[in-house]
C-alpha positions in Angstrom: -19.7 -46.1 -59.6 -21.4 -43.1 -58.1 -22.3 -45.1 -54.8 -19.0 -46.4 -54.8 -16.9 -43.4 -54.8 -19.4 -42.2 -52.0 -18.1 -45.3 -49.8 -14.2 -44.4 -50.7 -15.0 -40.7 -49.9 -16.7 -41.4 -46.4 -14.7 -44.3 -45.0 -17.6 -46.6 -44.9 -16.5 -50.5 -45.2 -13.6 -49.3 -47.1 -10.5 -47.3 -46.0 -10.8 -43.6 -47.1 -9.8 -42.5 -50.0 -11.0 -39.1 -51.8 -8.2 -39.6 -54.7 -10.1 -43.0 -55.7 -13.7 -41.2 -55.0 -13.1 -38.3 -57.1 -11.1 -40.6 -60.0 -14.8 -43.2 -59.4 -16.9 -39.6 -59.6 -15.3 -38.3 -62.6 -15.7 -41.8 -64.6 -19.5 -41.9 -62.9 -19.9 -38.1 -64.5 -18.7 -38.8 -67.9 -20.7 -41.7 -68.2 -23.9 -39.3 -67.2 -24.4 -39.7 -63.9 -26.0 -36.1 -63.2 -25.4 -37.4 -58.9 -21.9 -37.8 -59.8 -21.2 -34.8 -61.8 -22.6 -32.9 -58.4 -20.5 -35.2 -56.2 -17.5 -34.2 -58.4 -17.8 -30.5 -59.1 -18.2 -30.6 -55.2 -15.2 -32.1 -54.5 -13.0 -30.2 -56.6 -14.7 -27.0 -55.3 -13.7 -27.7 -51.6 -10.1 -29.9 -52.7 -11.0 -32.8 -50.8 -9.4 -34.9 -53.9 -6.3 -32.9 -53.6 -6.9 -30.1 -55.6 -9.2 -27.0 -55.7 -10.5 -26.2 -59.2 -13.1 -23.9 -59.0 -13.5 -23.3 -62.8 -13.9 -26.6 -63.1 -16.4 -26.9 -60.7 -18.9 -24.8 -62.0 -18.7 -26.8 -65.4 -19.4 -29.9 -63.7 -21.9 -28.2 -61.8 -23.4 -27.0 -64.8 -23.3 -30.0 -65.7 -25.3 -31.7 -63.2 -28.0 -28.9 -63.7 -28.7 -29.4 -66.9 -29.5 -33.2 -66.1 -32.1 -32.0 -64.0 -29.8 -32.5 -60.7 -31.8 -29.6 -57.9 -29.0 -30.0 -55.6 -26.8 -28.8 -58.4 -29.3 -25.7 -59.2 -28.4 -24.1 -56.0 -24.5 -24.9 -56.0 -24.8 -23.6 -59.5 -26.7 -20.2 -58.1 -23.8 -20.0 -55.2 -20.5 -20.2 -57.6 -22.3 -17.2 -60.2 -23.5 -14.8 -57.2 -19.5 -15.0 -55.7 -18.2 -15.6 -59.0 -16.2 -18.3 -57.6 -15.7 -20.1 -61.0 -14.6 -17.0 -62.9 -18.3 -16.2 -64.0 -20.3 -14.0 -62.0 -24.0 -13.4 -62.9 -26.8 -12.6 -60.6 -29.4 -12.6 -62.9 -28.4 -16.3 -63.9 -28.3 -17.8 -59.9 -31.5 -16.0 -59.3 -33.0 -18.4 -62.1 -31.4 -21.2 -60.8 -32.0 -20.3 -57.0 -35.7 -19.9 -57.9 -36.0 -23.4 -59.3 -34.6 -25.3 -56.4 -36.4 -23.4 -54.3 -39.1 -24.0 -56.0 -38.2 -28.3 -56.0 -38.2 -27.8 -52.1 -34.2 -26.8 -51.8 -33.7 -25.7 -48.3 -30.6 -24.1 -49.1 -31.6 -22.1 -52.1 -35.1 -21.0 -50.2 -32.4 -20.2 -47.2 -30.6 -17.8 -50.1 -33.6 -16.3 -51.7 -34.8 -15.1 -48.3 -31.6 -13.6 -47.3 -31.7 -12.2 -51.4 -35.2 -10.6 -50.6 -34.0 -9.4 -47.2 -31.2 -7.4 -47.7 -32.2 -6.3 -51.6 -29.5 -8.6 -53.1 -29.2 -10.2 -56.6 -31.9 -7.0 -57.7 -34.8 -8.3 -55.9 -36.6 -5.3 -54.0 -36.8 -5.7 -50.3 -39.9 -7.7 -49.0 -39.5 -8.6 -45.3 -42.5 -10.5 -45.6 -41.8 -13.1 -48.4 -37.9 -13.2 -46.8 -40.0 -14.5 -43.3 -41.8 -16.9 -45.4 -39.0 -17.9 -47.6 -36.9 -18.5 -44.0 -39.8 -20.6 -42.2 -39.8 -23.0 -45.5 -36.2 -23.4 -45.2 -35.9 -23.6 -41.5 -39.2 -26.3 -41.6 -36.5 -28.7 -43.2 -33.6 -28.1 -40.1 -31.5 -25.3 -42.9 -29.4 -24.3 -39.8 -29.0 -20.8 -41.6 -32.6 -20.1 -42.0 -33.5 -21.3 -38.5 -30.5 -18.5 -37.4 -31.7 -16.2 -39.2 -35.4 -16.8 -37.5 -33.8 -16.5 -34.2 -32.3 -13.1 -35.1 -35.3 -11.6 -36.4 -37.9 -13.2 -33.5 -34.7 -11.6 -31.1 -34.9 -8.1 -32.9 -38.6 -8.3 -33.6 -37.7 -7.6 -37.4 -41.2 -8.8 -38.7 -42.2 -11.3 -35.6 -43.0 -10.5 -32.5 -40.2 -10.0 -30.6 -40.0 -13.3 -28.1 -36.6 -14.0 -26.5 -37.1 -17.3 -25.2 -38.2 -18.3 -28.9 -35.2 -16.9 -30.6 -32.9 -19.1 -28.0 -34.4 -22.3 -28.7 -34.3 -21.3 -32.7 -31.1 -20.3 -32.0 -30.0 -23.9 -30.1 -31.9 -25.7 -32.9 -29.5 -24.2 -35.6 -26.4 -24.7 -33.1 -27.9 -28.3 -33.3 -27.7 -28.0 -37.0 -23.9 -27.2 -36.8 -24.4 -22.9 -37.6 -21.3 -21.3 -36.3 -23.6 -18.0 -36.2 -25.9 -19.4 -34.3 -23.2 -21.2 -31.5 -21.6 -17.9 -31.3 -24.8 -15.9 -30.3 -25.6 -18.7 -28.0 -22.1 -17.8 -26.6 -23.1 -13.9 -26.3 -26.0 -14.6 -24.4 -24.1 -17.5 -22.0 -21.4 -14.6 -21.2 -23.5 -11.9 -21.1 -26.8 -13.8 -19.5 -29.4 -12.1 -21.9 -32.2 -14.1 -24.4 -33.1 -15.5 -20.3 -30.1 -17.1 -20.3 -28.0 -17.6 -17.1 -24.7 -15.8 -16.9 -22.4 -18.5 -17.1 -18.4 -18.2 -18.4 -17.7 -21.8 -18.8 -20.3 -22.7 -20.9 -19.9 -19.5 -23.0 
């Protein structure tokens, strides 16, 4: 059921259809399926079924966690540090960004980096476990982690500072669709720094 709703959400063999993929999910989920209670919680997070239901969400996401779902950990770390499901609770997303980071989660080592940076979530500043935090994130293509990498190898924030290495982090994360990192990118094309060429139309 799970695989099937995947092929009605993405088009693939079948016509899309995200109302039949999230009905598929939600029978998939309540059945057990800790894939399909992810898959679910996401979509009603982001209303690609029709319908945003945050609150909802975070129970399906919770869900998913306590089937032992990693993806699910960090989704479940995201909604309690914005409070996006009517719960906030850093002390409770730290937990569960520290176990998927721990399974190898790009995305939760990508927030537990930018956690230890900037002091978030009550962690003390560490620049050093933030770089290496980053690099294990970035080593899997996280496009915010290899971003951040640029900026800091561009300011010299705990790297030597190397322009021509923060551009190609920065094109590698552009490559990995971060809007932060195609916008810096654009900075340096219009104002030809990082050893970039002026150059309007490409900026």
């Amino acid at each position: 059921m799970n695989e099937l709703a995947r092929l009605y959400w993405a088009g693939s063999g079948v016509a899309k259809d995200p109302a039949r993929a999230s009905a598929l999910f939600r029978q998939a989920a309540e059945a057990g399926s800790a894939p399909a209670a992810f898959n679910l919680a996401q979509g009603l997070r982001a209303g690609w079924a029709g319908r945003t239901d945050p609150r909802e969400a975070l129970a399906w996401f919770r869900r998913s966690a306590a089937r032992g779902h990693p993806p699910a950990w960090t989704m479940l770390g995201e909604m309690l540090e914005s409070g996006a499901g009517g719960v906030r609770d850093d002390d409770e997303a730290l937990v569960w960004y520290r176990l998927a980071a721990a399974r190898g989660e790009p995305l939760a080592q990508f927030h537990l980096a930018d956690a230890t940076r900037t002091g978030r979530l009550g962690l003390a500043r560490d620049g050093a476990e933030a770089l290496r935090l980053f690099r294990l994130a970035a080593a899997h293509g996280q496009s915010g982690a290899l971003f951040m990498l640029g900026l800091l190898t561009e300011t010299g924030e705990g790297v030597p500072k190397d322009p021509a290495a923060a551009l190609a982090l920065y094109r590698r994360a552009a490559d990995a669709e971060s809007p932060a990192a195609l916008l810096r990118l654009g900075d340096a094309a219009r104002d030809g720094t990082l050893g970039v060429a002026q150059d309007d139309a490409e900026a």
